[in-house]
C-alpha positions in Angstrom: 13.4 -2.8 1.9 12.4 -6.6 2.8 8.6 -7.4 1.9 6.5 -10.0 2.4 4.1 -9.6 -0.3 3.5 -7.6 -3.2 0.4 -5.7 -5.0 0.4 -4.0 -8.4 -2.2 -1.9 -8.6 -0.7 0.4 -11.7 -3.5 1.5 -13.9 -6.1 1.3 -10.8 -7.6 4.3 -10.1 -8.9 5.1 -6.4 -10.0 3.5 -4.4 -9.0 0.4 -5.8 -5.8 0.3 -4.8 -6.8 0.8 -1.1 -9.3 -1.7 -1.7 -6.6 -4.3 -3.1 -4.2 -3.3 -0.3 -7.0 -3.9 2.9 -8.0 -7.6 0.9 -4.4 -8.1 0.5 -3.2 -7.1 4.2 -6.0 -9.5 5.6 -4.2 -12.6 4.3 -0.8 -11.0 6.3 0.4 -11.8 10.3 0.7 -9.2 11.9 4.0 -7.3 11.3 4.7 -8.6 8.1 5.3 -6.0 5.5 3.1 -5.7 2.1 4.5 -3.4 -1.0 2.7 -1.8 -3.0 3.0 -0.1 -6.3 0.4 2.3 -7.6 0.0 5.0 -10.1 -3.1 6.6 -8.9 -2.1 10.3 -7.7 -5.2 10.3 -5.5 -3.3 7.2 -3.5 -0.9 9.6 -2.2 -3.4 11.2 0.1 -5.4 7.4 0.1 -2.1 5.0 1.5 -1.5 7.3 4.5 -5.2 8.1 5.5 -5.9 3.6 4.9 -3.1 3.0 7.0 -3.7 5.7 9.5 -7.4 4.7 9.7 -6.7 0.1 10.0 -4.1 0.6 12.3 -1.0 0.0 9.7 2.1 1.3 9.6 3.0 3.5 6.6 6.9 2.2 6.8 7.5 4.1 3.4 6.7 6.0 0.0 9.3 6.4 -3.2 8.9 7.5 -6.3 9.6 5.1 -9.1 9.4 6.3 -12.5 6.0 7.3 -13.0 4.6 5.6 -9.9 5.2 5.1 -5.8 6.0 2.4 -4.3 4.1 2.1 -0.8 5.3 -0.2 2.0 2.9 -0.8 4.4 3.2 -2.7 8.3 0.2 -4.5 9.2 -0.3 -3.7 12.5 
């Protein structure tokens, strides 16, 4: 999937991956698409609450190894 910008946030344990994300989502237009990449467990249940909460769109989860890979629509 086509991004426009990217966040690692492996080894960051909640909520700092959220945290990274909403910083990072401010600096997008509206529509653009950020990925992220996390290994927190907790950021399963964290991404899709965030998103559902700002008013992003969760456009995606995979699993990658031993972490997801989150795309998120800022909306």
């Amino acid at each position: 999937m086509d991004f426009d910008a990217e966040l690692d946030a492996l080894g960051l344990l909640c909520p700092l991956p959220v945290l990274k994300a909403r910083k990072r989502l401010q600096a997008l237009s509206s529509g653009q698409v950020l990925r992220v990449l996390a290994d927190d467990p907790a950021a399963l249940i964290d991404m899709p609450h965030f998103c559902a909460e700002a008013g992003h769109e969760l456009v995606s989860v995979a699993d990658a190894d031993a972490h997801q890979i989150y795309h998120l629509r800022k909306g």
